[in-house]
C-alpha positions as a printed NumPy array, in Angstrom:
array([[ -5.007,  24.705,   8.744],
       [ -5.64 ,  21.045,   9.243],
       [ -8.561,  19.231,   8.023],
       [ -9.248,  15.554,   9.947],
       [-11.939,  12.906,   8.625],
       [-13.192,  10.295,  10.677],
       [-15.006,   7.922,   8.176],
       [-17.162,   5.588,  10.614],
       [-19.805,   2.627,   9.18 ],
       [-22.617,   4.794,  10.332],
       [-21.27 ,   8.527,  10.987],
       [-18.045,  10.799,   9.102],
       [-16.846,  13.295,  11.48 ],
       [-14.512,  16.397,   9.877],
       [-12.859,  18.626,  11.619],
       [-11.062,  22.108,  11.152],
       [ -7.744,  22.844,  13.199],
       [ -6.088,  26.254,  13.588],
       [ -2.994,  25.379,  15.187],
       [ -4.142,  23.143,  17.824],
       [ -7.612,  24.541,  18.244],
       [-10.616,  23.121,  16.763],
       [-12.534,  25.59 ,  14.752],
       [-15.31 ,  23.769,  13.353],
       [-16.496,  20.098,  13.194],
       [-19.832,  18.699,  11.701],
       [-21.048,  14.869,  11.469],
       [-22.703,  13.351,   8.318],
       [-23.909,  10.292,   7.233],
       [-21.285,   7.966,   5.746],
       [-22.206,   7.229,   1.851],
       [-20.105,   4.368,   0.488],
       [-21.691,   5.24 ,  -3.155],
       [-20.587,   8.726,  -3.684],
       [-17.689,  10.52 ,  -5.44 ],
       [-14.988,  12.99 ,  -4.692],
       [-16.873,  15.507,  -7.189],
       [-20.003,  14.763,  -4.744],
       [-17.896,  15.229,  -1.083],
       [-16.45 ,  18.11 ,  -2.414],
       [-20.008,  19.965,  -2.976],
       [-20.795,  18.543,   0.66 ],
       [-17.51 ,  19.914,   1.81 ],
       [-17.526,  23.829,   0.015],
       [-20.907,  23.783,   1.625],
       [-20.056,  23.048,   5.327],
       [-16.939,  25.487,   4.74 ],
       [-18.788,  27.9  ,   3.246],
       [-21.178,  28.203,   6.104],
       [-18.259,  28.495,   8.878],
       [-16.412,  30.81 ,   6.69 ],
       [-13.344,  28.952,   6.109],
       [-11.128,  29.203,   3.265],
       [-10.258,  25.375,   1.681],
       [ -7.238,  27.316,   0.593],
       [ -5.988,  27.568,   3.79 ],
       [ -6.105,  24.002,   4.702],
       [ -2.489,  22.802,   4.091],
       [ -2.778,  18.95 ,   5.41 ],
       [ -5.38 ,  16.671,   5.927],
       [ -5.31 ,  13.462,   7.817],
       [ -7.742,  10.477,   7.468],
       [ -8.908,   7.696,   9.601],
       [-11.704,   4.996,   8.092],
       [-13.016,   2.069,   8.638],
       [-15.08 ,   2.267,   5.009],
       [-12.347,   0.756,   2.556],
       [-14.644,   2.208,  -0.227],
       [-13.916,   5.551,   1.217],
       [-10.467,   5.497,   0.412],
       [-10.47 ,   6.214,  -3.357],
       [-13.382,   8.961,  -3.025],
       [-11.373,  10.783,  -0.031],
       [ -7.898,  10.085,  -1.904],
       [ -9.35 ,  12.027,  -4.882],
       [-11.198,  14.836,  -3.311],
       [ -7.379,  15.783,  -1.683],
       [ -5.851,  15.723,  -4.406],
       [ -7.733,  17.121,  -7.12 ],
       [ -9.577,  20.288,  -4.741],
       [ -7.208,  20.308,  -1.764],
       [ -4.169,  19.446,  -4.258],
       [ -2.832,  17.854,  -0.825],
       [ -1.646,  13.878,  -0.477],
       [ -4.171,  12.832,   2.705],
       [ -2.051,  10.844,   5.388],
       [ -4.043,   7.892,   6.052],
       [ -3.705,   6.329,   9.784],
       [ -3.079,   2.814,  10.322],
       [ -0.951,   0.597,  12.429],
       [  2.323,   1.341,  10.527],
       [  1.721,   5.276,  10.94 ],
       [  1.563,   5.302,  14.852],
       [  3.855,   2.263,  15.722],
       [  6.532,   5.448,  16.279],
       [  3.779,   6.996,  19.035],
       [  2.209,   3.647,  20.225],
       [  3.107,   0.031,  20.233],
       [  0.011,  -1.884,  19.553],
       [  0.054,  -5.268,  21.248],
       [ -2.4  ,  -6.925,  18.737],
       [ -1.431, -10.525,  17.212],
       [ -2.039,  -8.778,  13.954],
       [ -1.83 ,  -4.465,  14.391],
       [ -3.149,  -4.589,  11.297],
       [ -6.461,  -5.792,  12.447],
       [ -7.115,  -2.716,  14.818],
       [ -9.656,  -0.352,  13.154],
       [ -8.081,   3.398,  12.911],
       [-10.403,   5.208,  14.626],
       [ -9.841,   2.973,  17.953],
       [ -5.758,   3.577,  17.396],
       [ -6.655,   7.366,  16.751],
       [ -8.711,   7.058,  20.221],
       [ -6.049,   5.578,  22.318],
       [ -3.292,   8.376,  20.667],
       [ -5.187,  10.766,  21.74 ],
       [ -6.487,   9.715,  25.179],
       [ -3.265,   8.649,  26.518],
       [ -1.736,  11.932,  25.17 ],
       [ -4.072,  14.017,  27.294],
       [ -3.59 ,  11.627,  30.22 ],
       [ -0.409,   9.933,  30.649],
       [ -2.392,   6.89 ,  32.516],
       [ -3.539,   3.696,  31.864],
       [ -6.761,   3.856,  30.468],
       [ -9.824,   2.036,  29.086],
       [-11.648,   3.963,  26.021],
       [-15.379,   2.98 ,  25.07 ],
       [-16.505,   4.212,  21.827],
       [-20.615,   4.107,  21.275],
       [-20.373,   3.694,  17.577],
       [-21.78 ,   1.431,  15.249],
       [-19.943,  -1.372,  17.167],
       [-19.239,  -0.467,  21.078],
       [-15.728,  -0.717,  21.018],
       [-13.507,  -1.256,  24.673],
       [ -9.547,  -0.545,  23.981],
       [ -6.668,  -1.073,  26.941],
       [ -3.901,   1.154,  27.056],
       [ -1.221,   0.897,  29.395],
       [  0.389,   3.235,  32.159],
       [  3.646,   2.932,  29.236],
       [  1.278,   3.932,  26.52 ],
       [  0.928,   0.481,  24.85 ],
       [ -2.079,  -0.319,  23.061],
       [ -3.183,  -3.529,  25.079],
       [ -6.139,  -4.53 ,  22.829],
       [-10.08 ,  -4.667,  23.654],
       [-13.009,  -5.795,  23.227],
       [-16.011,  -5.529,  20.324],
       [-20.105,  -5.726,  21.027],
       [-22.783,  -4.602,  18.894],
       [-23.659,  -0.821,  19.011],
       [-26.928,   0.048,  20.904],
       [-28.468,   1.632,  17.573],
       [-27.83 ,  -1.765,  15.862],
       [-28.885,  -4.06 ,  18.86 ],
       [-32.149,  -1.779,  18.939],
       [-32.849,  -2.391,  15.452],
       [-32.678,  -5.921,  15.361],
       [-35.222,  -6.04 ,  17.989],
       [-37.376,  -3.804,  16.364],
       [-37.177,  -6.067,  13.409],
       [-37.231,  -9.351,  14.67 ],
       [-39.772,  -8.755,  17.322],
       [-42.883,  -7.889,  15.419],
       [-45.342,  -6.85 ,  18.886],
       [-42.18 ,  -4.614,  19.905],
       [-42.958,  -0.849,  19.041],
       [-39.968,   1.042,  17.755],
       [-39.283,   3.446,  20.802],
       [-36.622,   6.724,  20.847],
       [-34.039,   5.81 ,  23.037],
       [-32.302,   9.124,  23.605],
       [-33.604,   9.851,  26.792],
       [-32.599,   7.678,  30.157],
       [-35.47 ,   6.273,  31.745],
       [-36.039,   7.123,  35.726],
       [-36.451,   3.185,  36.045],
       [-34.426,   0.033,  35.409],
       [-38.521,  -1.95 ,  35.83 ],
       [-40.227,  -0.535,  33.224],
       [-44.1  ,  -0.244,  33.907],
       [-45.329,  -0.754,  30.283],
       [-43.649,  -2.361,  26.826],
       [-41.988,   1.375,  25.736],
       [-40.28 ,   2.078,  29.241],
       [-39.333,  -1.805,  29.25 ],
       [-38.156,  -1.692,  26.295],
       [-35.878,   1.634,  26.74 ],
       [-34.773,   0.044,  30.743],
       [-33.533,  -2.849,  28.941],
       [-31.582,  -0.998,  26.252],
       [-30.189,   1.65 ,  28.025],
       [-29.496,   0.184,  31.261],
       [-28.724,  -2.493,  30.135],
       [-26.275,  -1.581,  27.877],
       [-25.108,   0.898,  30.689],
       [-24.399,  -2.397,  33.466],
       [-23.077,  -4.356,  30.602],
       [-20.315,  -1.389,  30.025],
       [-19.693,  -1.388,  34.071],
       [-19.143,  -5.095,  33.779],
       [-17.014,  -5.083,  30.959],
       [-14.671,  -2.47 ,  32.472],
       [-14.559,  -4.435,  35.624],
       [-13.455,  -7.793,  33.94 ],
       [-10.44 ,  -5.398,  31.938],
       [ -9.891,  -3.028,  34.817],
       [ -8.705,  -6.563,  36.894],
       [ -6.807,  -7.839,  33.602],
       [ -4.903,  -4.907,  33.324],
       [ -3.982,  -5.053,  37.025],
       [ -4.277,  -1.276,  36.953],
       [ -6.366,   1.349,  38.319],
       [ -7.061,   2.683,  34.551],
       [ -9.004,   5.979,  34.018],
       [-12.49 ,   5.266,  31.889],
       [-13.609,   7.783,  29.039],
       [-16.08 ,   7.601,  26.964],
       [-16.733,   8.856,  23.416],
       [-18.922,   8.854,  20.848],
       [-22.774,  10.184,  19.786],
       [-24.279,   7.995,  22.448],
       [-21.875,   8.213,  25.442],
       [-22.794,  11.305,  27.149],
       [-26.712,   8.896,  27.457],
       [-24.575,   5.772,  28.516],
       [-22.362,   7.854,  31.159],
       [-25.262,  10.198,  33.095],
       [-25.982,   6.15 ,  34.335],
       [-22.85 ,   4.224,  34.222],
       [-21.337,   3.857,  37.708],
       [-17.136,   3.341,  36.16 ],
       [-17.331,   5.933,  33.032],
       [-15.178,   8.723,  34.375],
       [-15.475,  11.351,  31.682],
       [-17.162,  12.334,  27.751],
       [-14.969,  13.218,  25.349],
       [-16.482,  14.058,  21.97 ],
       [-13.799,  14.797,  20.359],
       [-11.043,  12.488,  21.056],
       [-11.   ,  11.101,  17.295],
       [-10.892,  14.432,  15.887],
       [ -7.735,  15.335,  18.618],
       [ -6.2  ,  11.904,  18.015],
       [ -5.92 ,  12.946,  14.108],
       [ -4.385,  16.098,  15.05 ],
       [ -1.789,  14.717,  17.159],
       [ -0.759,  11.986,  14.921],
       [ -0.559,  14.781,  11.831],
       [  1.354,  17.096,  14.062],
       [  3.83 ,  14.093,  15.239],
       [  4.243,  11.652,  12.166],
       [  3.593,  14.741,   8.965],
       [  2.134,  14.09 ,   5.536],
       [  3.726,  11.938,   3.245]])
């Protein structure tokens, strides 16, 4: 079995593979403070509950944008998996993607896990947007070249700013789409102007790359706020939740532990 960790600023994703199927996968709040005795009581737990055996997990690949998370996650492998984690960056998928970046090195994992995965499954040019912390926009090519992108502030952060900074504002839920772009008091205003908002500015955005790219790209989506962002985006073709988690798999089944 494969185990896959997706350590984001906000959110960790883990994942279980049989084979190519995904058994289980939770989400959990990313702690930069903790240790690998700590994860690995979070981890027997969450196992424990789907009935899998750690000692059938045999590699385990990481992605992370927490550089803290590194030593904690290196640890946990080694001393309760007794497995070396493969770690994804630039160098590890240069054999499966080129990455056109002045510097690959730059690129955060999860966004070169994303495009692995995406253009595996579609064979296209594409243009991924990740609702994460940051809202993340990453060009792939109909060769399977990692173009580069674009990076905004996420919708949770943007929100919370103007919570903070606006003192009148109340702090609304923004989970649900309103009916409305005008807003008839402050909380469906307020929820218009994120969510729509953030919705036309994603529509714009892929209409500046889509002519760029001089390509008819596909447009996915991904992460916990996409499937929101996509019921009123007129350019986001499809959801898919669990590109990060299949990007991991792919690159452990093509490049192997070391």
């Amino acid at each position: 079995m494969l185990l896959v960790i997706d350590v984001g600023n906000t959110n960790t994703v883990i994942g279980v593979y049989d084979g190519d199927t995904l058994k289980h996968d939770w989400r959990i709040r990313t702690t930069r403070n903790s240790t690998a005795d700590e994860f690995n009581v979070l981890a027997n737990a969450l196992f424990s509950d789907k009935g899998i055996n750690r000692k059938n997990i045999d590699r385990t690949v990481i992605s992370s944008v927490v550089p803290s998370s590194v030593p904690i996650l290196n640890a946990f492998c080694e001393k309760y998996l007794d497995l070396t984690p493969l770690w994804i960056n630039s160098d590890s998928v240069k054999k499966l993607m080129p990455i056109l970046y002045n510097n690959p090195n730059e690129v955060g994992a999860d966004r070169i896990v994303n495009a692995v995965a995406a253009y595996d499954k579609y064979k296209t040019s594409l243009i991924i947007i990740d609702f994460g912390t940051a809202t993340t926009f990453d060009a792939i090519s109909e060769k399977g070249e990692y173009l580069g992108g674009a990076i905004v502030p996420g919708i949770m952060i943007s929100s919370e700013a103007l919570f903070q900074k606006a003192s009148r504002l109340p702090r609304v839920e923004i989970f649900i789409a309103p009916e409305r772009v005008i807003g008839k008091d402050t909380i469906e205003s307020i929820k218009a102007g994120i969510i729509h908002g953030n919705a036309a500015m994603v529509d714009g955005m892929v209409e500046r790359m889509t002519k760029e790219m001089g390509t008819s790209p596909r447009i996915l989506a991904t992460g916990g706020l996409a499937p929101l962002i996509s019921e009123i985006s007129k350019t986001i073709e499809k959801v898919e939740q669990t590109l990060t988690l299949d990007g991991l798999k792919i690159i452990s089944n093509e490049v192997g532990n070391r």
